[in-house]
NUVEXMAR-109162 format. One record per residue (C-alpha): z, x, y; residue in three letters. Coordinates in Angstrom, 1 decimal, always signed. Layout:
N
[r [Z; X; Y]; ALA];
...
This chain:
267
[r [+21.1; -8.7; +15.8]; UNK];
[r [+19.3; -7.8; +18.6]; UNK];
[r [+17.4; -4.9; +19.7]; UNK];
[r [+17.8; -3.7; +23.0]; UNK];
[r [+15.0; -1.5; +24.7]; UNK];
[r [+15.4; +2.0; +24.3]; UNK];
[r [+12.1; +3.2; +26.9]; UNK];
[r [+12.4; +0.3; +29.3]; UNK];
[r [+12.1; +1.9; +32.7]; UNK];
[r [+10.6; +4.8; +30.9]; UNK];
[r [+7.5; +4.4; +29.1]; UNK];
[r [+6.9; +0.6; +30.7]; UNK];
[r [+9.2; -1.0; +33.9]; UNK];
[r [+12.4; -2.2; +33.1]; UNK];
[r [+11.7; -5.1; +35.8]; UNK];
[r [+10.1; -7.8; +34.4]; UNK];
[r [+8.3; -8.9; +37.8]; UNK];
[r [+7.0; -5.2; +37.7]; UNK];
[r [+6.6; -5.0; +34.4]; UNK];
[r [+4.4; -8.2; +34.4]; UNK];
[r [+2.6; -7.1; +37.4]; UNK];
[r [+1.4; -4.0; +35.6]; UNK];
[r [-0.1; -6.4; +32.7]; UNK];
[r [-2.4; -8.0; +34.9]; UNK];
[r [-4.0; -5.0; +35.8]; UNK];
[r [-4.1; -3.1; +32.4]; UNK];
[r [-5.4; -6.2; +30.4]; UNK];
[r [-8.8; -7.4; +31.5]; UNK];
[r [-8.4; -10.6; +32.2]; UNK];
[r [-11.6; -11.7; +29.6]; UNK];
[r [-9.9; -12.6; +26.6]; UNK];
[r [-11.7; -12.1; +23.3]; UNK];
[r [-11.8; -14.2; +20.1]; UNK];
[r [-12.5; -11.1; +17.5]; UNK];
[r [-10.9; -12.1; +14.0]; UNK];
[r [-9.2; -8.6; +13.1]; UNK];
[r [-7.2; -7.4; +10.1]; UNK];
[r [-5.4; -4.6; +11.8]; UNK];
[r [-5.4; -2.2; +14.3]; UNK];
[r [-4.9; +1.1; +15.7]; UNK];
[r [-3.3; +1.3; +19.4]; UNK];
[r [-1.7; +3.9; +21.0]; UNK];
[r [+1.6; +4.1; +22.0]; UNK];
[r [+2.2; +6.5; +25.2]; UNK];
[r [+3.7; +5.4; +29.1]; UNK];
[r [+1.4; +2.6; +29.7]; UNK];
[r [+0.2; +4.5; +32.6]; UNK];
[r [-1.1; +6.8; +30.9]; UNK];
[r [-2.8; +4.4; +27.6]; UNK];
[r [-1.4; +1.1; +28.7]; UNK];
[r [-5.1; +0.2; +29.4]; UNK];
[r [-6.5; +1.3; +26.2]; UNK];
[r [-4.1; -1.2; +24.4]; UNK];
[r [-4.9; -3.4; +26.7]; UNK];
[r [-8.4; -3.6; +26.3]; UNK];
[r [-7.8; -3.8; +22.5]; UNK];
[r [-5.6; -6.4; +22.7]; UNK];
[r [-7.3; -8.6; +25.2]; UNK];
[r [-10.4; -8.8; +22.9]; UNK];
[r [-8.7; -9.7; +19.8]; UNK];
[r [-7.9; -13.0; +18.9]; UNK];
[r [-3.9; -12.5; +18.3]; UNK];
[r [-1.9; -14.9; +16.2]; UNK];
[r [+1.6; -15.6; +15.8]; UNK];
[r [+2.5; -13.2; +13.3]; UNK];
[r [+2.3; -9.5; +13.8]; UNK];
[r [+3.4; -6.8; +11.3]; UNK];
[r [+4.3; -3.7; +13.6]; UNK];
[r [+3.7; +0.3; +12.0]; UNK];
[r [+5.1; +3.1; +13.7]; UNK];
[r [+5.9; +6.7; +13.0]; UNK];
[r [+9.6; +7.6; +12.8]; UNK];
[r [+9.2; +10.3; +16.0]; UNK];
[r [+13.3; +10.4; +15.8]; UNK];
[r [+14.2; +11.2; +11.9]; UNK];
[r [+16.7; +8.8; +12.1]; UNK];
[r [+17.5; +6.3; +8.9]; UNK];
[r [+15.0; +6.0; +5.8]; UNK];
[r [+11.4; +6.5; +5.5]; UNK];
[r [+10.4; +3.5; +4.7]; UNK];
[r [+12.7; +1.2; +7.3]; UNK];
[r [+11.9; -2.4; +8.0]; UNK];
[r [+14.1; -4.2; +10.3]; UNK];
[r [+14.4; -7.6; +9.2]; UNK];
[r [+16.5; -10.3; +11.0]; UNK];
[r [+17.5; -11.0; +14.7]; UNK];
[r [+15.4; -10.3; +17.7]; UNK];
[r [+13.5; -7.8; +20.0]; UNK];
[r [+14.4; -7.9; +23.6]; UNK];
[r [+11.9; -6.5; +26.4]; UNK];
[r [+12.1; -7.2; +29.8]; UNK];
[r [+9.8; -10.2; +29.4]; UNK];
[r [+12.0; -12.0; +27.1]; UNK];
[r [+13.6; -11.9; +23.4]; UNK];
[r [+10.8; -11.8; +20.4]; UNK];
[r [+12.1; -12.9; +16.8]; UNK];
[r [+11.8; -11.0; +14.1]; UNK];
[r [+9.7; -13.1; +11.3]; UNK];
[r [+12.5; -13.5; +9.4]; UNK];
[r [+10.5; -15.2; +6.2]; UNK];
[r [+7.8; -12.8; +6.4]; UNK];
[r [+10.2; -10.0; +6.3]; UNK];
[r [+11.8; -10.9; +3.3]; UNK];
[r [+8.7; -11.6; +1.4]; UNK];
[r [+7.9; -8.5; +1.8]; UNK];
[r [+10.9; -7.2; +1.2]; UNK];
[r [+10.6; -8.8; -2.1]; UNK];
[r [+6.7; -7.9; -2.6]; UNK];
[r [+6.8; -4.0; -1.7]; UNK];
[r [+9.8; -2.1; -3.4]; UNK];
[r [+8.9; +0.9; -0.9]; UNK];
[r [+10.6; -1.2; +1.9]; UNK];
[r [+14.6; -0.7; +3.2]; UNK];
[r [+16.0; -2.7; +5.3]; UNK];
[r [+17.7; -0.1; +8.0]; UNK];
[r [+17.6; -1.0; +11.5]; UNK];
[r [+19.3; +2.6; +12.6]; UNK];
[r [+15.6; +3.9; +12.4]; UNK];
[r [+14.5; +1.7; +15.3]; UNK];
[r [+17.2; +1.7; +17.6]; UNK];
[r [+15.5; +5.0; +19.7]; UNK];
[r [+12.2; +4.7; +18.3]; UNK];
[r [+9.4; +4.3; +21.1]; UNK];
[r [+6.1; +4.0; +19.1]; UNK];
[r [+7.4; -0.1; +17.8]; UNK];
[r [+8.6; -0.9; +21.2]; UNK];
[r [+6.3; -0.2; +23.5]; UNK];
[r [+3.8; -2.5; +21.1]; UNK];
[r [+5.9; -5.1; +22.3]; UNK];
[r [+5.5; -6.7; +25.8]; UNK];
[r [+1.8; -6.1; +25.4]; UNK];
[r [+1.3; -8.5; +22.3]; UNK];
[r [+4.4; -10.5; +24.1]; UNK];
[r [+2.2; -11.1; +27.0]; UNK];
[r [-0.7; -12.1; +25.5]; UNK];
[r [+0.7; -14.1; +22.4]; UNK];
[r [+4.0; -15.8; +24.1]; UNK];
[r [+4.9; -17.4; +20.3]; UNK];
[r [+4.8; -13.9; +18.7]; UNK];
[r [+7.4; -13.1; +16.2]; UNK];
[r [+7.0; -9.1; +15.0]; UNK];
[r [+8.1; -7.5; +12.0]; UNK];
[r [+8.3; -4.0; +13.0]; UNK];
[r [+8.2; -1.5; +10.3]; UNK];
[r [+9.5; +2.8; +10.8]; UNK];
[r [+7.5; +4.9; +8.9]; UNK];
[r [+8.7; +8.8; +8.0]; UNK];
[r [+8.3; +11.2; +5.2]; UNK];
[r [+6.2; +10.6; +2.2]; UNK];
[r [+3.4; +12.0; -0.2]; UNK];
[r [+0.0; +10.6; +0.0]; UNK];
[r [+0.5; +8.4; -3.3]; UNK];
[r [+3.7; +6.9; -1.6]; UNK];
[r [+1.8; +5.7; +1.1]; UNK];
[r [-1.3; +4.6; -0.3]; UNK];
[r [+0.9; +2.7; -2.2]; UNK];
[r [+2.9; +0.8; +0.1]; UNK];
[r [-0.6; +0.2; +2.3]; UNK];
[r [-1.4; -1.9; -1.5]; UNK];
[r [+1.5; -3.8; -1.8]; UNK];
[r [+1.6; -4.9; +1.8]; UNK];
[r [-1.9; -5.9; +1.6]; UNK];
[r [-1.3; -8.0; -1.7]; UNK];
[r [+1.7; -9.1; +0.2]; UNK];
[r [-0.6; -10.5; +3.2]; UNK];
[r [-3.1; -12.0; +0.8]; UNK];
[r [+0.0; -14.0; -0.5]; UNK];
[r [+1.3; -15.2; +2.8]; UNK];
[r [+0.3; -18.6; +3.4]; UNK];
[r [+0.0; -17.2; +7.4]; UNK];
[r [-2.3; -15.6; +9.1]; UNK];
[r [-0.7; -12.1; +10.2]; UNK];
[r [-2.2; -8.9; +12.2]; UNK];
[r [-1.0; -5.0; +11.0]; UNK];
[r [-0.7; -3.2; +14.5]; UNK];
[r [-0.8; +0.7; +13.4]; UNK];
[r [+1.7; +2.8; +16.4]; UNK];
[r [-0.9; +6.0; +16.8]; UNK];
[r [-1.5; +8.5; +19.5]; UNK];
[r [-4.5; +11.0; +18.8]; UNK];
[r [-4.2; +15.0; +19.4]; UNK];
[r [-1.0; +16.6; +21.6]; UNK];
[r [-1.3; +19.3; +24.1]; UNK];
[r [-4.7; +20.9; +23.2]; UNK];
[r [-7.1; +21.3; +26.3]; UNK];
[r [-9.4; +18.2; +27.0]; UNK];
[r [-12.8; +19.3; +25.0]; UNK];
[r [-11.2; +20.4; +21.8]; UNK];
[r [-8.5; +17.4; +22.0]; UNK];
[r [-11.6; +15.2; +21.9]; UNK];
[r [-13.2; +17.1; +19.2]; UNK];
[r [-10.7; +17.0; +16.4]; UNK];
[r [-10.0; +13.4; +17.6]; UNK];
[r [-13.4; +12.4; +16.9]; UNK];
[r [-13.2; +13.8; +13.3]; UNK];
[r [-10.0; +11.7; +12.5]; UNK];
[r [-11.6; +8.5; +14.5]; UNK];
[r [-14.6; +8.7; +12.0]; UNK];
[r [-12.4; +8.6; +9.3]; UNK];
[r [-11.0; +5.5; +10.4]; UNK];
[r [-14.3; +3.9; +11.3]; UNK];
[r [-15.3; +4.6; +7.4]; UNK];
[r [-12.6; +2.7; +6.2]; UNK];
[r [-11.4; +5.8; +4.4]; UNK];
[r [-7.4; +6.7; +4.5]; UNK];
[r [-7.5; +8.9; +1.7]; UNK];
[r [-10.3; +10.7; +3.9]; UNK];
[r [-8.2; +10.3; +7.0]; UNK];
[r [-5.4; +12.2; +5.7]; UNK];
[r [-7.0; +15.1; +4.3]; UNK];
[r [-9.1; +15.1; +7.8]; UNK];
[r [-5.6; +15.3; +9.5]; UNK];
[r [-4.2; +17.9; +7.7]; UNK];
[r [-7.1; +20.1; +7.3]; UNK];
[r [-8.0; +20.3; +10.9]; UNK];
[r [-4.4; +20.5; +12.1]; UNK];
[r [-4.9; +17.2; +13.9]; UNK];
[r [-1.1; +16.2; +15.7]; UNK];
[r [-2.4; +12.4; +14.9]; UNK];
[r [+1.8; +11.4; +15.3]; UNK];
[r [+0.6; +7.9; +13.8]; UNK];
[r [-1.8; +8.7; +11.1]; UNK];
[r [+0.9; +7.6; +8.3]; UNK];
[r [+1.2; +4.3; +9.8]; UNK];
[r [-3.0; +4.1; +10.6]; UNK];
[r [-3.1; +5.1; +6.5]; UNK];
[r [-0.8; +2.5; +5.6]; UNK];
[r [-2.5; -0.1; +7.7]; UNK];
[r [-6.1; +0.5; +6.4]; UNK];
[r [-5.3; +0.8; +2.6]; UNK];
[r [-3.7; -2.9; +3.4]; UNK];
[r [-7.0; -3.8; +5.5]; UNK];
[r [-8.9; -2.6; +2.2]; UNK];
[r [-6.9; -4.6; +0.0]; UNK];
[r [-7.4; -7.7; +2.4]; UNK];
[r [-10.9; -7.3; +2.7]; UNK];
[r [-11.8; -5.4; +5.5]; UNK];
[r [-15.6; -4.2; +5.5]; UNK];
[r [-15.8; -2.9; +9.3]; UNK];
[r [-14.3; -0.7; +12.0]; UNK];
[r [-15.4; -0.5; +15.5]; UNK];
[r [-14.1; +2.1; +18.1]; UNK];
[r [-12.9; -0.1; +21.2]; UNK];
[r [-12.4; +2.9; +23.5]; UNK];
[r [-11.1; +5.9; +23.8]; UNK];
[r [-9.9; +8.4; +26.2]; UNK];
[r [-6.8; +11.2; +27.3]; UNK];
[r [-4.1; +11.7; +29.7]; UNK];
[r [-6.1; +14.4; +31.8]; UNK];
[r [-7.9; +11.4; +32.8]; UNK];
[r [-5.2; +9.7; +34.7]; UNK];
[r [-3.3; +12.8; +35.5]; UNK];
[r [-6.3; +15.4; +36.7]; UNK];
[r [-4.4; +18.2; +33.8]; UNK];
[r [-7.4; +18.7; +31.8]; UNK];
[r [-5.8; +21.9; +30.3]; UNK];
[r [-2.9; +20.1; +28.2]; UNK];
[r [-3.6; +16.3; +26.9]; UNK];
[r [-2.7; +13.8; +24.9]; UNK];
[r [-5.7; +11.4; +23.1]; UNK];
[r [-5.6; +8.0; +22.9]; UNK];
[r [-7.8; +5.6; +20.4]; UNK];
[r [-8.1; +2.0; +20.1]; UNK];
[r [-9.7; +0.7; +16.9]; UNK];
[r [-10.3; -3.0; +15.0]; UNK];
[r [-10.5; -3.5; +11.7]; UNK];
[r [-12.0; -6.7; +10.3]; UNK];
């Protein structure tokens, strides 16, 4: 099976020669080495926080394997939807799915369904895509759609997976799909934003969910950036630097209605 793009010519350029020509000058050409766990990178047009992933990515040493989380913004299919076999195609080129990978955890975390309907409109997986694509031409993804679910569920599956990792003779990233506040005006988007970032950066996702709910933060991604650091915890992670930050009024001059954009490595 393969995925076809669903925001290609949307979010990022459907022309690959445009498409690669907006790489080069989103990701700094300076590649880093930084051993990371997971991550938190946003998911919006690429003109708008194509460069905030791309910064992230470009300083993080990326390796074959990358475990994609992404909020289900469409409702569609189960809460809990892997897809499992085939491929990804982007403009740049079809990326496998890690077919092993994806069935060992299949077998490792009960939570997981295999149910590829929840991807086929979703944006937050895909536009993941061509960036690690670019920089890490042998990647194979396993992209997982994340929905409704309590607390407990989620903390939960952010457990198994983690065990799952430590299990996995591979080394394998966790990318967590997240943009920051929606449609607040630039000072108090960057103020609830802050408060959610600083629960990430304390390794806390217990903390970063009662932050989110409690301060009415639109974080679209924090199930996924939950899931991700409960699996970081479980894998060892001890740190969490902000790599940058910033909003859409930035690139669009509309200070009065943005949208925040964090990127964040865990090691």
């Amino acid at each position: 099976m393969v995925r076809q793009p669903a925001v290609a010519g949307a979010f990022y350029p459907q022309d690959s020669g445009e498409l690669i020509a907006q790489l080069e000058r989103i990701v700094p050409l300076q590649r880093g080495s930084r051993n990371c766990l997971g991550l938190v990178s946003p998911h919006a047009g690429y003109v708008y926080s194509g460069a905030i992933a791309g910064e992230l990515f470009a300083q993080v040493r990326l390796p074959r394997q990358v475990v994609i989380l992404g909020p289900n913004h469409q409702g569609l299919g189960s809460d809990v939807a892997l897809f499992d076999e085939g491929s990804w195609q982007t403009p740049l080129g079809q990326v496998p799915i890690a077919a092993e990978l994806a069935a060992h955890l299949l077998r490792s975390c009960p939570q997981l369904q295999v149910d590829p309907a929840a991807h086929r409109f979703e944006h937050s997986l895909e536009v993941q895509v061509p960036l690690l694509q670019y920089l890490q031409p042998a990647l194979q993804i396993v992209p997982i759609c994340l929905g409704s679910g309590t607390l407990d569920d989620w903390l939960a599956l952010g457990t198994a997976l983690g065990s799952a990792l430590n299990a996995w003779d591979e080394e394998v990233l966790i990318v967590a799909s997240s943009d920051m506040s929606h449609f607040l005006d630039a000072a108090e988007t960057q103020r609830r934003d802050r408060l959610a970032i600083d629960a990430v950066l304390a390794l806390d996702p217990v903390l970063l969910w009662q932050t989110v709910r409690e301060n009415r933060i639109s974080m679209c991604g924090v199930i996924p950036a939950l899931v991700m650091l409960q699996a970081a915890l479980q894998r060892g992670a001890s740190a969490c630097e902000l790599v940058c930050y910033g909003h859409s009024g930035e690139v669009n001059g509309d200070m009065s209605r943005v949208v925040g954009y964090a990127a964040l490595a865990v090691s």
